[in-house]
C-alpha positions as CSV (number, residue, x, y, z in Angstrom):
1,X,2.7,21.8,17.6
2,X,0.1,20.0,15.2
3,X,0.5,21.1,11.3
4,X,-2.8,21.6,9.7
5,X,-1.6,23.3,6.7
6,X,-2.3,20.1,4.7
7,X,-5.6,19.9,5.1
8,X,-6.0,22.9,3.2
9,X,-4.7,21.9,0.3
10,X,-6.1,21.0,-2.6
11,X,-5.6,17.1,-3.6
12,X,-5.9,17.0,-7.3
13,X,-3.6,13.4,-7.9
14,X,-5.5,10.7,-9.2
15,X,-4.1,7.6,-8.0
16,X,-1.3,5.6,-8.7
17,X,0.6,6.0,-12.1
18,X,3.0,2.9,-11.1
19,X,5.0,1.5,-9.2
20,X,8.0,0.0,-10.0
21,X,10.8,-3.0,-8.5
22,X,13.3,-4.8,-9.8
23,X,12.9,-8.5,-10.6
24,X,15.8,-11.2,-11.6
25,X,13.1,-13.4,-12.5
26,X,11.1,-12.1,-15.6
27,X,9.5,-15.2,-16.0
28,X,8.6,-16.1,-13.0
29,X,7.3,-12.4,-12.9
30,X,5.1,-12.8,-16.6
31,X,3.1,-16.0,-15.0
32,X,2.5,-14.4,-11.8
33,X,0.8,-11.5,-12.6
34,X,-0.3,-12.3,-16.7
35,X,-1.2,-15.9,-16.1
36,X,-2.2,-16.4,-12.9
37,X,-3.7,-13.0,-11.8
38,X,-4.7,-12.1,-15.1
39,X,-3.3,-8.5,-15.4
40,X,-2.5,-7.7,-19.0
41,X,1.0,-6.3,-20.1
42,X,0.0,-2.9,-21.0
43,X,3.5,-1.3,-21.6
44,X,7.1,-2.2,-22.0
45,X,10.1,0.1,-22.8
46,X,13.7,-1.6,-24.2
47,X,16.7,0.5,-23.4
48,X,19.9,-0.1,-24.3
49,X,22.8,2.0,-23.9
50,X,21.1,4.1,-21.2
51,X,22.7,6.4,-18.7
52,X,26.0,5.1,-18.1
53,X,28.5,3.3,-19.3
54,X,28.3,0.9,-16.8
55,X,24.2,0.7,-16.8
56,X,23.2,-2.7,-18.3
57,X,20.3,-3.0,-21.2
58,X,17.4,-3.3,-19.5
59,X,13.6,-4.2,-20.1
60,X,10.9,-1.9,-18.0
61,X,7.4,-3.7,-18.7
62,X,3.7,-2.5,-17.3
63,X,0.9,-4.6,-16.3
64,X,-2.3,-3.4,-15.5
65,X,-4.5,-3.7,-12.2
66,X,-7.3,-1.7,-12.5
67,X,-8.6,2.1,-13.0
68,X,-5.3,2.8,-15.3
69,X,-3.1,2.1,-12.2
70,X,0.2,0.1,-13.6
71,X,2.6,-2.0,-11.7
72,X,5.9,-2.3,-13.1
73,X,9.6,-4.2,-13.4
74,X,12.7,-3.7,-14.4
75,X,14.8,-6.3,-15.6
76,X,18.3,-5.6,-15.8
77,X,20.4,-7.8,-18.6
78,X,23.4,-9.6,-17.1
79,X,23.1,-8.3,-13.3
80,X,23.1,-11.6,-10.8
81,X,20.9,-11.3,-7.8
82,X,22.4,-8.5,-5.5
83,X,21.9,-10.5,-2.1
84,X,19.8,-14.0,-0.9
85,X,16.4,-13.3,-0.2
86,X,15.0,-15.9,2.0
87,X,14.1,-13.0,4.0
88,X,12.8,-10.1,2.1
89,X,12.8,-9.4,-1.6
90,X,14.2,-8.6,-5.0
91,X,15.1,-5.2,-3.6
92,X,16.5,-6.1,-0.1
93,X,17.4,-8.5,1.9
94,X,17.4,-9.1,5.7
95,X,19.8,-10.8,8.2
96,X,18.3,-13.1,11.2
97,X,18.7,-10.5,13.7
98,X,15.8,-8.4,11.8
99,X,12.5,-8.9,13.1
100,X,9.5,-11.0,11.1
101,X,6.8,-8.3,11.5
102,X,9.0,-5.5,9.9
103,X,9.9,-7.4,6.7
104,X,6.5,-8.0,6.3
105,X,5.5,-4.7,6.8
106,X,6.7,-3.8,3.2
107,X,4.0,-4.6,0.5
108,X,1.6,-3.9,-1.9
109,X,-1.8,-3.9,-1.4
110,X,-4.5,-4.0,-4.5
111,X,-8.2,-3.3,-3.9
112,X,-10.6,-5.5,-5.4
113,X,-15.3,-4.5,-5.1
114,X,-16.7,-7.5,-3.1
115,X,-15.8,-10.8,-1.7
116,X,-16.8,-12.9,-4.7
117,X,-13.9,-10.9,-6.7
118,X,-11.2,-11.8,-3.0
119,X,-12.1,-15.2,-3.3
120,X,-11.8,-15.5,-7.4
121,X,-8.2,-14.0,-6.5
122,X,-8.1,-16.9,-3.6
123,X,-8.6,-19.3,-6.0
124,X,-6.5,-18.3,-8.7
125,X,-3.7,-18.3,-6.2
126,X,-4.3,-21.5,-4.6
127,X,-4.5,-23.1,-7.8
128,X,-0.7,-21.7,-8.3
129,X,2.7,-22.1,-7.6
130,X,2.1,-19.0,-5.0
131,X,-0.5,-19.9,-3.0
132,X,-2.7,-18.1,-0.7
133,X,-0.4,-17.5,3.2
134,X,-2.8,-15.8,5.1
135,X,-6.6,-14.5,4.7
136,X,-7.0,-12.1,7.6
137,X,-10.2,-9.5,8.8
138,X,-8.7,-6.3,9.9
139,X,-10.9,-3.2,10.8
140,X,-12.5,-2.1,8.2
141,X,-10.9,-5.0,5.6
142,X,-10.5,-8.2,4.6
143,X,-7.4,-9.4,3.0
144,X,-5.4,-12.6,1.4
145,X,-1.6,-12.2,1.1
146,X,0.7,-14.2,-0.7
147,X,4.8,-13.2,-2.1
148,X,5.4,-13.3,-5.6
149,X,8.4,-14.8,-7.5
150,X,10.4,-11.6,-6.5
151,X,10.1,-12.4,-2.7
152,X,8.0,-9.0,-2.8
153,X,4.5,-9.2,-0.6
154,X,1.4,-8.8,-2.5
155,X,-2.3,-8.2,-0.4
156,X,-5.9,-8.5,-2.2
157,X,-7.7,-6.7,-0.1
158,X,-12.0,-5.5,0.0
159,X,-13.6,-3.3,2.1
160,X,-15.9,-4.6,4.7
161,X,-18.0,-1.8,5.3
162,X,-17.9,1.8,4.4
163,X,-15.1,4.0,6.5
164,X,-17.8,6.6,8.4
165,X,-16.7,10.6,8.1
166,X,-16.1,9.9,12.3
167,X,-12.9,7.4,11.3
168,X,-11.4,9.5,9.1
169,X,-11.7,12.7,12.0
170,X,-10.3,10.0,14.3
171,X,-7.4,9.0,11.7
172,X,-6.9,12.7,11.5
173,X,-6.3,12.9,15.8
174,X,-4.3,9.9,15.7
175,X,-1.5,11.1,12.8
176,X,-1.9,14.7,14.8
177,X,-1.3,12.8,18.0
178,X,1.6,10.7,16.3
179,X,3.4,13.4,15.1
180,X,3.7,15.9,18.4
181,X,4.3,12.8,20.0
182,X,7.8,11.6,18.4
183,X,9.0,14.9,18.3
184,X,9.7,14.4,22.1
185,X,12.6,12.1,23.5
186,X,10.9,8.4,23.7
187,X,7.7,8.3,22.2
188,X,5.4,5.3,23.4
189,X,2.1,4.0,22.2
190,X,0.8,5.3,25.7
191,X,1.9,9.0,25.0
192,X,0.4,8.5,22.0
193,X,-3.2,8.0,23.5
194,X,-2.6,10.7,25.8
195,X,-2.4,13.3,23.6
196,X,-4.8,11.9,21.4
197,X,-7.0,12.5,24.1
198,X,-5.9,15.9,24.8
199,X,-6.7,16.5,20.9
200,X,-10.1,15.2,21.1
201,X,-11.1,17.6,24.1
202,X,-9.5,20.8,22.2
203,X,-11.5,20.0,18.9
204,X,-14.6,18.0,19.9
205,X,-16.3,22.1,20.6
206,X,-15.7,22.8,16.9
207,X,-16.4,19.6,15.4
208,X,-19.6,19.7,16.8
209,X,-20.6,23.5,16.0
210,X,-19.4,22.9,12.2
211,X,-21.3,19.6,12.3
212,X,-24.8,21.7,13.1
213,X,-24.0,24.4,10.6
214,X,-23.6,21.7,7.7
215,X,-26.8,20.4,9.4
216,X,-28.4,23.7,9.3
217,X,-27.0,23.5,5.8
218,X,-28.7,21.3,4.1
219,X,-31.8,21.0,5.9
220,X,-32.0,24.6,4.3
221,X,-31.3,23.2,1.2
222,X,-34.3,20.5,1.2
């Protein structure tokens, strides 16, 4: 059965505080993101002799990237690189046998207001050791992507058009959809549209008849 409990819940986070990987290349780390992209270091904690006896001295340093969201690193004194990363990252690694899409799939994705500001972060890439991989229109989006010195997957990204109140309903059905769907043996994309469909027949009647009331709603409010 579908959950709806969430959507009854008041959201009252306000976006991203940080987020934080590891890096074994501080430097290479500094001119990425100072230098090239032009985020300012905003924060930096020293510890030493933390936790336990066998935690290194480490360096956990901020940079900005907008509306007092912070991404971070932690640089561990005297740790070697845990794996190769040829495939995948800082953080993990991945053996032939894993597929390309999926190590892709994990990345960070910063917003930016208009195309001007995607292409000024274009240009700033392909002007860099890190250049520019892929510039792609996706939905509602358009995005560059390029990996920083950590192996980790970074995406500028700017919104094409507005997302309608419709789309977010229709995200809404789809997660619904998703979720009563892989709680049965073998879930497929087809079951998926199925009961999506199913979904939009049991709640199209009430969409609707709240639709007029807001209607009703604010023309009474003109």
């Amino acid at each position: 059965m579908t959950d709806e409990g969430s959507a009854r819940l008041e959201h009252k986070v306000r976006g991203v505080d940080h987020t934080a990987f590891p890096t074994f290349d501080p430097a290479g780390t500094v001119r990425f993101y100072r230098d090239v992209l032009g985020f300012p270091v905003v924060h930096s904690i020293c510890a030493a002799g933390w936790g336990p006896e066998d935690h290194p001295d480490f360096i956990h340093f901020f940079f900005d990237i907008g509306n007092d969201d912070r991404i971070a690193f932690f640089y561990y004194f005297g740790l070697a690189p845990v794996h190769a990363h040829e495939r995948g990252d800082a953080y993990a690694g991945f053996g032939p046998e894993v597929p390309e899409f999926f190590v892709r799939s994990r990345h960070l994705a910063i917003h930016v207001d208009d195309q001007d500001d995607l292409l000024e972060y274009r240009r700033r890439l392909d002007e860099s050791a890190w250049p520019v991989e892929m510039q792609i229109q996706h939905e509602t989006i358009e995005s560059i992507y390029t990996h920083d010195p950590n192996g980790y997957m970074v995406e500028f990204t700017r919104a094409m058009r507005p997302v309608t109140p419709q789309e977010d309903l229709d995200a809404n059905l789809t997660i619904d959809a998703l979720l009563d769907v892989v709680a049965e043996p073998e879930p497929t994309f087809g079951k998926l549209l199925a009961r999506k469909a199913e979904l939009i027949v049991e709640r199209a009647g009430p969409w609707e008849s709240a639709q007029r009331d807001l209607a009703r709603v604010e023309e009474a409010a003109r």
